[in-house]
C-alpha positions as CSV (number, residue, x, y, z in Angstrom):
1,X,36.2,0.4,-60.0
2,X,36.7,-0.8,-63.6
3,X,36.5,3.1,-64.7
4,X,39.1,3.8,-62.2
5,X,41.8,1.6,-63.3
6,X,41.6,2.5,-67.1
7,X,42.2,6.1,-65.8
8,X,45.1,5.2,-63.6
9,X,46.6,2.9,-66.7
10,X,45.9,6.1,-69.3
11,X,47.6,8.4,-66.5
12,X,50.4,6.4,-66.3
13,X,51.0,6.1,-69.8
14,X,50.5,10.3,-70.2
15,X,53.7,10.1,-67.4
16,X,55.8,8.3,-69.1
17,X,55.3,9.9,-72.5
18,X,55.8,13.5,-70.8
19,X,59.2,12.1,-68.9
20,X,60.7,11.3,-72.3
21,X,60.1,14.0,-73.8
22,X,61.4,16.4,-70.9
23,X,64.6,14.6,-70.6
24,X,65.0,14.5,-74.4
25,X,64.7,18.3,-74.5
26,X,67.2,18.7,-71.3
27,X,70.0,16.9,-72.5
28,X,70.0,18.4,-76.1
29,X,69.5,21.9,-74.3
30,X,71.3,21.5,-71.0
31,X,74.0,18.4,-71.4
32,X,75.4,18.9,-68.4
33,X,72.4,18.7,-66.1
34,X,70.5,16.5,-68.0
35,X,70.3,13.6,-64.7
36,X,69.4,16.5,-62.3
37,X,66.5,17.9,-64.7
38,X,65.3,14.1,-65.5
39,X,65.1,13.2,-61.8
40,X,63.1,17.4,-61.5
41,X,60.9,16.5,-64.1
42,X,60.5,12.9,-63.1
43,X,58.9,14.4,-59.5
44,X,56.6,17.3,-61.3
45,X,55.0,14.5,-63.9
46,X,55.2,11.8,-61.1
47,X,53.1,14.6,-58.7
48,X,51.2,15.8,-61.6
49,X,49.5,11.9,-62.1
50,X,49.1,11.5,-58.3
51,X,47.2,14.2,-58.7
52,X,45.1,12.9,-61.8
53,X,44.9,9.6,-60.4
54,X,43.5,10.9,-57.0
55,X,40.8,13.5,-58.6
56,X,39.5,10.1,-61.0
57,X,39.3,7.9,-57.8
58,X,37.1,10.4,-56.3
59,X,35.1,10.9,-59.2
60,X,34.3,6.8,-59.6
61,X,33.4,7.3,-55.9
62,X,31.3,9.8,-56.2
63,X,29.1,7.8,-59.0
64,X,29.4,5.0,-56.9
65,X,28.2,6.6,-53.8
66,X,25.4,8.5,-56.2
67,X,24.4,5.3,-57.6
68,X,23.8,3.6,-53.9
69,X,21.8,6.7,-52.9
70,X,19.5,5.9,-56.1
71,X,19.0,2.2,-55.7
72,X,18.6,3.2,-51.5
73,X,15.8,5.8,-53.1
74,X,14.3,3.4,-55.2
75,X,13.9,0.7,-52.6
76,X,12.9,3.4,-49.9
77,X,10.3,4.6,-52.5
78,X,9.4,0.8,-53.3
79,X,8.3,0.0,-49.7
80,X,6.3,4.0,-49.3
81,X,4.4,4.0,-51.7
82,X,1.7,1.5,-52.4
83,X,1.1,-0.4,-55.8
84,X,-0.5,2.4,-58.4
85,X,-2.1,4.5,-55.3
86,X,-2.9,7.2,-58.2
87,X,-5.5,4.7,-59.1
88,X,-7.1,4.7,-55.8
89,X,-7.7,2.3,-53.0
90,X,-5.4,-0.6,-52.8
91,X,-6.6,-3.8,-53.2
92,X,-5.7,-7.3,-51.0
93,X,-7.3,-10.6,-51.0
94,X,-7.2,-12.3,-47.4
95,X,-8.2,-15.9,-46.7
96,X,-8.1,-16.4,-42.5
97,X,-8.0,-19.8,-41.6
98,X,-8.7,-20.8,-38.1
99,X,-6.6,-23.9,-36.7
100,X,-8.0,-24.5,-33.2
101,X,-9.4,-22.5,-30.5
102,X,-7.6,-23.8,-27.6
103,X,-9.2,-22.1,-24.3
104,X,-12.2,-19.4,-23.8
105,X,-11.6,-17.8,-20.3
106,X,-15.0,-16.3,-19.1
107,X,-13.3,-14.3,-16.0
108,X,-10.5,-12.9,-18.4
109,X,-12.3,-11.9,-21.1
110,X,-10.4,-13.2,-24.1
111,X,-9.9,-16.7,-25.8
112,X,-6.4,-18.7,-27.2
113,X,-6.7,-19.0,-30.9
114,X,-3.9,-20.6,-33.4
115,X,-4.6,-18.5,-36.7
116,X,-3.3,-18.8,-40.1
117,X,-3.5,-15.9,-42.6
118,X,-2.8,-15.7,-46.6
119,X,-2.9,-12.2,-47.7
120,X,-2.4,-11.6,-52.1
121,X,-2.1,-8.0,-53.9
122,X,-0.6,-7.1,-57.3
123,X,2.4,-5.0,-57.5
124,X,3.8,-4.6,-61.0
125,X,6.9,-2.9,-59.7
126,X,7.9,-6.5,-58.7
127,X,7.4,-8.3,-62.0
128,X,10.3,-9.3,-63.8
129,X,11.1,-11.5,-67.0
130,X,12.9,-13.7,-66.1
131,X,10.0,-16.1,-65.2
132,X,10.7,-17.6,-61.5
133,X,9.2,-17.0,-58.3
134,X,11.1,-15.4,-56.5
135,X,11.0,-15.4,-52.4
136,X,12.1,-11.5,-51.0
137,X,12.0,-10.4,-47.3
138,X,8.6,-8.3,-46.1
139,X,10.7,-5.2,-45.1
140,X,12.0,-5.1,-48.6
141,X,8.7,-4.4,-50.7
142,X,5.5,-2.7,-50.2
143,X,3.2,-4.7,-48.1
144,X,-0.1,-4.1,-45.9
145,X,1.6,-4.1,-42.1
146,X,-0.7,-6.2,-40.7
147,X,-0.9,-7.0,-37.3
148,X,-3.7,-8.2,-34.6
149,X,-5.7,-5.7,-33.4
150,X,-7.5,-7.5,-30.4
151,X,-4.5,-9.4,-29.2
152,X,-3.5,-9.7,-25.5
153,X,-0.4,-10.2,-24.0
154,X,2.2,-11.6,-26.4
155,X,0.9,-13.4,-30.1
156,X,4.3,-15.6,-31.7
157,X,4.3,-15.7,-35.1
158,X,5.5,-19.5,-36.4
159,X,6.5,-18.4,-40.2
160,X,9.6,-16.4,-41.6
161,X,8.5,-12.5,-43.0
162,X,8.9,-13.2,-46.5
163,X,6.9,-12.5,-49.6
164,X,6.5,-15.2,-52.7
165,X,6.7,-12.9,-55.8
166,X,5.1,-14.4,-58.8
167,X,6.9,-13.2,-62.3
168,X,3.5,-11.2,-63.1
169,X,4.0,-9.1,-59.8
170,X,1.5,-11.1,-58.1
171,X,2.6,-11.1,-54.1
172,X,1.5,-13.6,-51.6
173,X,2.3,-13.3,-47.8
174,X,1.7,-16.2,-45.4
175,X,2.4,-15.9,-41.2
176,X,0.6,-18.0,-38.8
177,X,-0.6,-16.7,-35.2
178,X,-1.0,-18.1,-31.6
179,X,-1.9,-16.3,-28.7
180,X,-4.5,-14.9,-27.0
181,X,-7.5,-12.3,-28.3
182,X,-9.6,-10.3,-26.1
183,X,-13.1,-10.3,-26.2
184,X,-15.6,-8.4,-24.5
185,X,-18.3,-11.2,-23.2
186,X,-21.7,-10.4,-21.3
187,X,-22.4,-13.4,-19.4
188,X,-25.6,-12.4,-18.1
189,X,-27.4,-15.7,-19.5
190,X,-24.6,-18.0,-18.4
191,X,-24.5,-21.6,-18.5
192,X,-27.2,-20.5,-21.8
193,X,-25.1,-18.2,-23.3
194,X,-23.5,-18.1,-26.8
195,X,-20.9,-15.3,-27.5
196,X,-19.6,-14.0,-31.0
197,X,-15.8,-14.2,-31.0
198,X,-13.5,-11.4,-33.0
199,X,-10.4,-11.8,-34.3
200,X,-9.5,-8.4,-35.6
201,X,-6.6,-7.6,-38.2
202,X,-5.6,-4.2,-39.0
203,X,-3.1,-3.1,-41.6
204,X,-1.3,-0.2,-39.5
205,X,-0.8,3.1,-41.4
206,X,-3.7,2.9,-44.2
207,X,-7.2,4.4,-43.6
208,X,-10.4,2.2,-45.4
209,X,-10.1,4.8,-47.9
210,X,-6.6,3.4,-48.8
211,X,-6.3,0.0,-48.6
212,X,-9.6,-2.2,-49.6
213,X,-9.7,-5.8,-48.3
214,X,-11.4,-9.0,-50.2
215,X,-12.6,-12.1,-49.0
216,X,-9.7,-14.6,-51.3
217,X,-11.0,-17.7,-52.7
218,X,-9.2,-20.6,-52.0
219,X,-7.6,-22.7,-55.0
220,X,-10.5,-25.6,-55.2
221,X,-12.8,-22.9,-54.9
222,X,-14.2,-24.1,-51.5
223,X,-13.6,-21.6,-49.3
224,X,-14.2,-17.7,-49.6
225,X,-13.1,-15.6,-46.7
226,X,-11.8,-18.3,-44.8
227,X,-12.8,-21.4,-42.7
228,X,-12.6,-22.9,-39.3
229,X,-11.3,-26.6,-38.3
230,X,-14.2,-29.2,-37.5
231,X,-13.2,-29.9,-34.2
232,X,-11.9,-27.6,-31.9
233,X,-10.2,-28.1,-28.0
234,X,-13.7,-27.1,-26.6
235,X,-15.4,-29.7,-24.7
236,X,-17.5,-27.4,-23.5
237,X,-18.5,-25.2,-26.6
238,X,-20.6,-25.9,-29.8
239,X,-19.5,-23.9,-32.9
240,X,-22.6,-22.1,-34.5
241,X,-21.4,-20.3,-37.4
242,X,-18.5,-18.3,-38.8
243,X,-17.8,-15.7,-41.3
244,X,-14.1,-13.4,-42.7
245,X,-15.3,-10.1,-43.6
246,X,-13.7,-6.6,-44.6
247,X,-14.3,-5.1,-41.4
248,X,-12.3,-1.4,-41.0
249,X,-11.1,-1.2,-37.1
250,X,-12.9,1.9,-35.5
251,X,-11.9,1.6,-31.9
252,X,-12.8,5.6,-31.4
253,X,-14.6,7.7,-33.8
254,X,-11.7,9.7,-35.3
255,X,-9.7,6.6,-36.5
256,X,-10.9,4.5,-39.3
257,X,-7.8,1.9,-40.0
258,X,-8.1,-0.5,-42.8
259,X,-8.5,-4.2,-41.4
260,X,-10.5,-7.4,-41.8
261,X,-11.6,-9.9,-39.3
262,X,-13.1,-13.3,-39.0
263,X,-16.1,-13.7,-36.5
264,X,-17.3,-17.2,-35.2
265,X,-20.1,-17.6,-32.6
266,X,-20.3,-20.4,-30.1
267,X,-22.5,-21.7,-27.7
268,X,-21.6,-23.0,-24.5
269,X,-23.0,-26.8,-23.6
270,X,-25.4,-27.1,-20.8
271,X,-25.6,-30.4,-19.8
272,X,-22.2,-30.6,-18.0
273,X,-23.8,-27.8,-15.7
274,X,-27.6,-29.6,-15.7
275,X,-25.3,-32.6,-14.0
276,X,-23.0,-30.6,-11.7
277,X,-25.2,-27.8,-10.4
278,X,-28.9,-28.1,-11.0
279,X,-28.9,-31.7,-10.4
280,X,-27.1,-31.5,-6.9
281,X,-29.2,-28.5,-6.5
282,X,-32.9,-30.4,-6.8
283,X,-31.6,-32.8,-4.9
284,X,-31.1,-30.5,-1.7
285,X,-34.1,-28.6,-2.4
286,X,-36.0,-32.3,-2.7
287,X,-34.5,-32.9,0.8
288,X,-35.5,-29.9,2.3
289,X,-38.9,-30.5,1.5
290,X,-38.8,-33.8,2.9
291,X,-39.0,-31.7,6.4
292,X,-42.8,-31.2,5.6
293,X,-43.9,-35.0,5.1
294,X,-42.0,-36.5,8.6
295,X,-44.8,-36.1,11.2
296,X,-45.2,-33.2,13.0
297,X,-44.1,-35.2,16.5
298,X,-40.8,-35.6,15.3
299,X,-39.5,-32.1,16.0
300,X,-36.1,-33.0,16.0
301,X,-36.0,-35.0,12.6
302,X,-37.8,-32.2,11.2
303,X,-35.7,-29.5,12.1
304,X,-32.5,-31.9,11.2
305,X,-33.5,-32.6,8.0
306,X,-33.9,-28.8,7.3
307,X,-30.5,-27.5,8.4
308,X,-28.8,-30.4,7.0
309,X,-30.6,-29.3,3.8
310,X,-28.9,-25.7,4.5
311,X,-25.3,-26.8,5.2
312,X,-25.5,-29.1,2.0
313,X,-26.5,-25.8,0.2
314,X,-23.6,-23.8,1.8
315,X,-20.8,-26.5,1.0
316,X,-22.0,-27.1,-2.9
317,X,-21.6,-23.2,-3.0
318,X,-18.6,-23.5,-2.1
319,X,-17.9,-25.8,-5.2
320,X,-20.0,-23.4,-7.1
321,X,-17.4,-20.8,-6.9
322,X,-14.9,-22.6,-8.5
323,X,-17.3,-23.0,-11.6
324,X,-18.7,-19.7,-12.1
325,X,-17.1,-16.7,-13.4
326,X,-16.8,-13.8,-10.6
327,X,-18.6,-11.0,-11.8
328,X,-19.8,-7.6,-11.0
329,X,-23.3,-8.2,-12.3
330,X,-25.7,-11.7,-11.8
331,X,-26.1,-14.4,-14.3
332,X,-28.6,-16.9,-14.9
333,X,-27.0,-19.5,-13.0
334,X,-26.5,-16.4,-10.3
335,X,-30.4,-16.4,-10.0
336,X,-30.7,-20.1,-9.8
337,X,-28.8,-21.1,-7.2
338,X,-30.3,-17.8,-5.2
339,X,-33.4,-19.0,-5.5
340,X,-32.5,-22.3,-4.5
341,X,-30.8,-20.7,-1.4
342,X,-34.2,-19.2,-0.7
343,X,-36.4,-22.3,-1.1
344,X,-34.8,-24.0,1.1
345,X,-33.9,-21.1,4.1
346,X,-38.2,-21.1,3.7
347,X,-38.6,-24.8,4.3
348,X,-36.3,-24.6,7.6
349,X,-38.6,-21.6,8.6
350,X,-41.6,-23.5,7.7
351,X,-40.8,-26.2,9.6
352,X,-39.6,-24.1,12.4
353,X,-43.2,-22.3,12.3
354,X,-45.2,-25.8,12.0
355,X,-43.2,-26.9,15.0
356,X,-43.6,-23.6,17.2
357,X,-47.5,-24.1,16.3
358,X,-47.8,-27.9,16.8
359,X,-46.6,-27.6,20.2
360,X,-49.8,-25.7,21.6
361,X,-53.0,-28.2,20.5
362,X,-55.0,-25.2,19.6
363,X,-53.1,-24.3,16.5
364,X,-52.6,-28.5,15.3
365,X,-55.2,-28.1,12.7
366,X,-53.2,-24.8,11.7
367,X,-50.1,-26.3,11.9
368,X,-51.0,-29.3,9.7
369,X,-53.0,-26.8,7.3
370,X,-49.2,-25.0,6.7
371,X,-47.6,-29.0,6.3
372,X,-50.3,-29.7,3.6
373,X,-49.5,-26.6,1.7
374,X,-45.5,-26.6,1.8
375,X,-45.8,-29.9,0.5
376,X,-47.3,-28.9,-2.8
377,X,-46.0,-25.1,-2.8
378,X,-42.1,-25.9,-2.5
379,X,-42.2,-28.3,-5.4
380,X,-44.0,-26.3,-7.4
381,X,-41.9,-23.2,-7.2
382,X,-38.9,-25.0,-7.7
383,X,-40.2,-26.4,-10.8
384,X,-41.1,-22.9,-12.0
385,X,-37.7,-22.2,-11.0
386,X,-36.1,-25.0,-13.2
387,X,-37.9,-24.1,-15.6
388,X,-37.1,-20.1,-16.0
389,X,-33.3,-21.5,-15.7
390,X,-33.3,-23.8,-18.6
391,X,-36.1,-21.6,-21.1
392,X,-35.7,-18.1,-20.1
């Protein structure tokens, strides 16, 4: 703009210089005409800078507009192309820090996690020397892309896209996730199992071969990777153990995505189940087995003892369905209460039997032979029972 006002002013001073002289030479030449040639010449020189003025304004435009196409190329080229990729893979340091784990859902497959992530790399373009920090919006520089691989449903992010650009070129990116990850879990030894839990990040666009992630150490120099808050909103999981890793995300063989992840296992606690199912459970076997030490001329209380034994059973199932995942295959605690079931549908047939053979005196000593048996056999294979449950 500043270019285009000098020409204007020099423009305007070649006008005026021109007019003088033209009307000088017309009235020494043509005296009689000399206001109708001024005003003739006045027009032409007047036309003439118009003109001149018009062609310089298009020329400052055009180095304005070429200008803004460079700067526009430069940033375009800024954001393409990553930090010296003609010396290879591109190196950034993660640290994944996991806040809480707020649910595990068995029947859904996935878990609720509140994640925080702080990825570094080096990009010299950046550096300036002027010596400040300098905060600059994600979308204007180069950066990973990073998003969650495994995620399910929507995942908020709590923190702004923005880089903090140190004056060496050294970038740091911080976000912070919340939502739910899917997770593949085989429940097979359920209430026994412990699962390993994935949270998978994968920078969108680079191949392993292009992008290299590193484990970060933190700034006291206690955490590599990344860590995991001591107490989680699990009461019913333990945490094991936990490890951030450069892990490239291969979800078919033909794609090979650079990523990293951070892996924790966990193991489920028993004891509220011990108390809610296998307790309850020993107790209705207990009282089915009861049947077999009420004498044998008591057919009634036998056989009531038996079936009540069997409805008890069929209502704690019902309770039982609101505690176990529904599955296509059986779990542990499938088998258990199964074999519960089967214990105690024996004793009512036992005692059925004892009672159909008591009632004709020939088969008493049979009859009694059966009661003397069940009353060891039962107990016994319901121990062996409790026993596969809780060891394996």
């Amino acid at each position: 703009m500043a270019s285009s006002s000098h020409s204007g002013e020099r423009f305007a001073t070649i006008r005026r210089a021109l007019l003088c002289i033209v009307t000088a030479v017309g009235v020494c030449i043509f005296p009689a005409g000399a206001f109708s040639a001024e005003q003739e010449t006045q027009k032409v020189v007047e036309k003439a800078a118009e003109q001149a003025a018009e062609k310089a304004v298009e020329k400052a435009a055009e180095k304005a507009a070429e200008k803004v196409a460079e700067d526009a190329a430069e940033k375009a080229e800024l954001k393409a192309k990553r930090p010296d990729e003609w010396k290879g893979p591109t190196t950034v340091h993660f640290l994944v820090f996991v806040l809480d784990i707020d649910e595990i859902d068995d029947a859904a497959q996935n878990f609720t996690a509140n994640v925080y992530i702080r990825l570094r790399w080096q990009d010299d373009r950046l550096a300036n020397t002027e010596g400040r920090t300098r905060q600059i919006s994600l979308q204007e520089v180069w950066n990973p892309r990073v998003v969650l691989a495994n995620q399910q449903g929507i995942v908020s992010k709590s923190l702004p896209d923005v880089v903090q650009v140190l004056p060496d070129g050294t970038v740091f990116y911080h976000q912070r996730y919340t939502g739910k990850m899917s997770q593949p879990l085989r429940l097979s030894d359920f209430p026994l199992d412990k699962h390993t839990f994935t949270i998978q990040f994968v920078a969108t666009g680079y191949t392993a071969d292009e992008l290299q992630f590193v484990p970060d150490v933190s700034r006291n120099g206690e955490v590599t990777g990344g860590s995991i808050a001591d107490e989680l909103s699990l009461p019913d999981w333990k945490l094991l153990k936990y490890d951030a890793m450069n892990a490239p995300y291969r979800p078919i063989a033909e794609i090979n995505a650079a990523g990293f992840a951070f892996r924790f296992e966990a193991q489920r606690y028993v004891v509220y189940y011990m108390w809610q199912v296998v307790l309850p459970l020993a107790v209705v076997v207990v009282m089915s087995c009861a049947a077999f030490w009420v004498e044998r001329v008591h057919v009634g209380v036998r056989i009531g003892v038996a079936t009540s034994s069997i409805l008890t059973l069929i209502a704690h199932r019902f309770v039982l369905a609101s505690l176990l995942p529904r599955l296509p295959y059986m779990t542990r605690m499938d088998y258990f209460t199964v074999g519960s079931t089967v214990l105690v549908f024996l004793a009512l047939a036992a005692v059925v039997l004892t009672s159909f053979l008591a009632a004709d005196s020939r088969h008493e000593e049979k009859a009694r032979q059966i009661d003397i048996a069940a009353r060891v056999t039962f107990p016994t294979v319901f121990l062996m029972l409790i026993g596969w449950f809780i060891l394996g």
